[in-house]
C-alpha positions in Angstrom: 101.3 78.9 121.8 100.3 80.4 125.0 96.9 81.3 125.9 98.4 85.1 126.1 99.6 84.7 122.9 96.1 86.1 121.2 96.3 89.3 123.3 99.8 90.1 123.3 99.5 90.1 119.6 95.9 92.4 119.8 97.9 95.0 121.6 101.2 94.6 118.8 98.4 95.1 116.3 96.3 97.8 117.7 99.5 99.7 118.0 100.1 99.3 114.6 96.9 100.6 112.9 96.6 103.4 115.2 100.2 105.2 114.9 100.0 108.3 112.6 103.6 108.1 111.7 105.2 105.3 108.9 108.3 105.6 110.9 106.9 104.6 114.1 104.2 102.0 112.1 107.9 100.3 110.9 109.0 99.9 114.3 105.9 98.3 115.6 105.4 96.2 112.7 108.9 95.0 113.3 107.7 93.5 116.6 104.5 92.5 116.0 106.0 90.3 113.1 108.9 89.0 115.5 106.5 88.4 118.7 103.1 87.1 116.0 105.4 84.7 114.2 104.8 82.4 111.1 100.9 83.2 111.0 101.4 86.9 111.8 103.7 87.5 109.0 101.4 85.6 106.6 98.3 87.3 107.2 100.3 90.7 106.8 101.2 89.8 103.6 97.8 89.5 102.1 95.9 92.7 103.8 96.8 95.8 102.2 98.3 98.4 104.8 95.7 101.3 103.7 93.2 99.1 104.6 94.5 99.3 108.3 96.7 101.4 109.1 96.9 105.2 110.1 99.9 105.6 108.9 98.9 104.4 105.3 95.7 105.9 105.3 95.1 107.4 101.7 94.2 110.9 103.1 95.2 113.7 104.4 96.7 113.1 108.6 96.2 115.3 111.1 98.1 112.9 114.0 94.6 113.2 116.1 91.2 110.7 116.7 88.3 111.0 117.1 85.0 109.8 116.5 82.6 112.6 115.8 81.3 111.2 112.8 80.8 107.7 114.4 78.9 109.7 117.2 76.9 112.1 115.1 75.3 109.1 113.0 74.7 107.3 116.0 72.7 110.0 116.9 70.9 110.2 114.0 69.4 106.7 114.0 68.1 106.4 117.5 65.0 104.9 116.6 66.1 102.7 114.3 68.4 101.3 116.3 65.4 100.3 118.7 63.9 98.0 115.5 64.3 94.3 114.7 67.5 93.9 112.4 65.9 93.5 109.3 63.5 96.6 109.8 66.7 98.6 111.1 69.0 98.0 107.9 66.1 98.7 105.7 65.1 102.3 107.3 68.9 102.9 107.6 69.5 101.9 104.2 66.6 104.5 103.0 67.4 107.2 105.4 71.3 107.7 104.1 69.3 107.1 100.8 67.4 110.6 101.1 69.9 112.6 103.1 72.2 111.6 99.9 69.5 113.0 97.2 68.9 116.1 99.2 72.2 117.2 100.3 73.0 116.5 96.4 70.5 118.6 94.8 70.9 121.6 97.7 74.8 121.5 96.4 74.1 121.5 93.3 73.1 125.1 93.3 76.2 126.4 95.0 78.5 129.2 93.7 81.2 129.8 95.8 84.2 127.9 95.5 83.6 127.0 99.0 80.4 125.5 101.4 78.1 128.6 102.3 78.7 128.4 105.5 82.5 127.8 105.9 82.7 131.0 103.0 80.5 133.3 105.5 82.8 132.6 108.1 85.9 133.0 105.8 84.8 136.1 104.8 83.8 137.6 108.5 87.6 136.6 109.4 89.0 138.3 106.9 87.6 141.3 107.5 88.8 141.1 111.2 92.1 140.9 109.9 92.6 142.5 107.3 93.8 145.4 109.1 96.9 142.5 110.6 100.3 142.6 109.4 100.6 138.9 108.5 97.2 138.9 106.8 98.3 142.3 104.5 101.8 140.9 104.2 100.6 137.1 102.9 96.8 136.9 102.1 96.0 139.8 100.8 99.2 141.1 99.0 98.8 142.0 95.7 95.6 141.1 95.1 95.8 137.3 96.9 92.6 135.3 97.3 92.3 133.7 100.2 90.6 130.5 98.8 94.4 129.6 98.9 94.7 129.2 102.1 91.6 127.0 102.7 91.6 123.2 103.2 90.1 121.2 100.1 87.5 119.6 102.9 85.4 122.8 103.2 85.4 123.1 99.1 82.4 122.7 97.2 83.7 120.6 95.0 84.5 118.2 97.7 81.5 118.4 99.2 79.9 117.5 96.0 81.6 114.8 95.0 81.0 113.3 98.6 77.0 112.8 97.7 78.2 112.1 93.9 78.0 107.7 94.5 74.4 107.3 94.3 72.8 104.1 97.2 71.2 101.7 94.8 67.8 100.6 96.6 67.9 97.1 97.1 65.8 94.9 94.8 62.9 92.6 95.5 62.5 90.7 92.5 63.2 87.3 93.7 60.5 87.9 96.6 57.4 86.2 95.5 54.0 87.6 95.2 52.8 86.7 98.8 55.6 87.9 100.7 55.5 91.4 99.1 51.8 91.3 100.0 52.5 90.7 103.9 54.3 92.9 106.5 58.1 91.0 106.7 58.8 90.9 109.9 61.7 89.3 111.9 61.6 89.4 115.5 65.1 89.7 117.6 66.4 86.6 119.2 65.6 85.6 123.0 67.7 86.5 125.5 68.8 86.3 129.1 70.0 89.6 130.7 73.3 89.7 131.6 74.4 89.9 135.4 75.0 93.3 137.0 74.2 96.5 135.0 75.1 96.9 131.7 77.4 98.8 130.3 76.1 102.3 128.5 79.6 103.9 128.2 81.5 103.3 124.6 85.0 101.9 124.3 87.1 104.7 123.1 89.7 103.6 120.7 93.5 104.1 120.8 94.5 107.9 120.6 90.9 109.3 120.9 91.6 112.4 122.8 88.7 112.9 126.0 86.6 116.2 125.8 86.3 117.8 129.1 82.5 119.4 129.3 83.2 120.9 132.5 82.4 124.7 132.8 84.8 126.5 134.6 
């Protein structure tokens, strides 16, 4: 093999996972398994496609990227990400840990059949258009509700049953007395900087779509 062997097949493969549509995922695999080979076609056969794959994602598809949520949790652990690795999966474990319990409990007490705030702003756009043709004609005709018409993401039960799986804390019970005692404390590994600056912009992936912040 080539040493561009290893790339040429990266690029097949990225292709693959990041397609939204099975016809085009069929076309790519075709080539990825020609160009890849014996080993190619062997690994394929033991990885499950909805692990991977767009295309077999067990979801609903919208045929976009992005990383929003990626970005927003990343946000939301600035600090911890500053700590030695032990200290940092530990305070990340218990943060996700209460944000869990709380946004459990605070669901807990909803009525509507959809979030709060998603049903205030349901209800403030129906009442713009109610006086429309195509929202007398489809939504409101005879008595519709327009629930109907809203994706299962914003529902309260979907919300709920994302904060149903409960983060088991992990256990210390093979730690022995005088460890629990004393501050654990792992300190990162040395290292030389790197040559030239470093990097501070992220790698987008395939297919993310760029947000222009300019104001015009």
């Amino acid at each position: 093999m080539g040493s561009g062997y290893g790339e040429v097949v990266a690029n097949l493969f990225q292709k693959c996972c990041y397609t939204p549509s099975q016809l085009v995922f069929d076309q790519e695999m075709k080539t990825l398994i020609k160009d890849g080979g014996t080993i190619i076609h062997k690994y394929l056969q033991n990885t499950p496609k909805e692990n991977w794959s767009n295309a077999h994602f067990r979801g609903k598809i919208y045929g976009k990227m992005c990383s929003n949520i990626a970005e927003s949790f990343n946000s939301s652990i600035l600090d911890e990400r500053k700590m030695p690795t032990y200290q940092m999966i530990d305070n990340i474990r218990v943060k996700l840990m209460e944000m869990s319990s709380d946004r459990q409990r605070e669901a807990e007490i909803w009525t509507p059949p959809i979030c709060p705030t998603m049903d205030d702003e349901m209800m403030k756009m129906v009442e713009v258009g109610r006086h429309w043709n195509v929202c007398r004609s489809t939504i409101l005709k005879d008595g519709g509700n327009p629930y109907d018409y809203v994706e299962d993401y914003f529902t309260t039960d979907f919300y709920k049953s994302s904060y149903s799986y409960p983060i088991i804390p992990v256990l210390d019970i093979e730690k022995d007395e005088q460890s629990m005692s004393q501050e654990f404390v792992i300190e990162p590994p040395l290292t030389k900087r790197p040559p030239d600056r470093p990097k501070v912009k992220r790698l987008k992936s395939i297919g993310e779509e760029t947000r222009n912040n300019r104001k015009t």
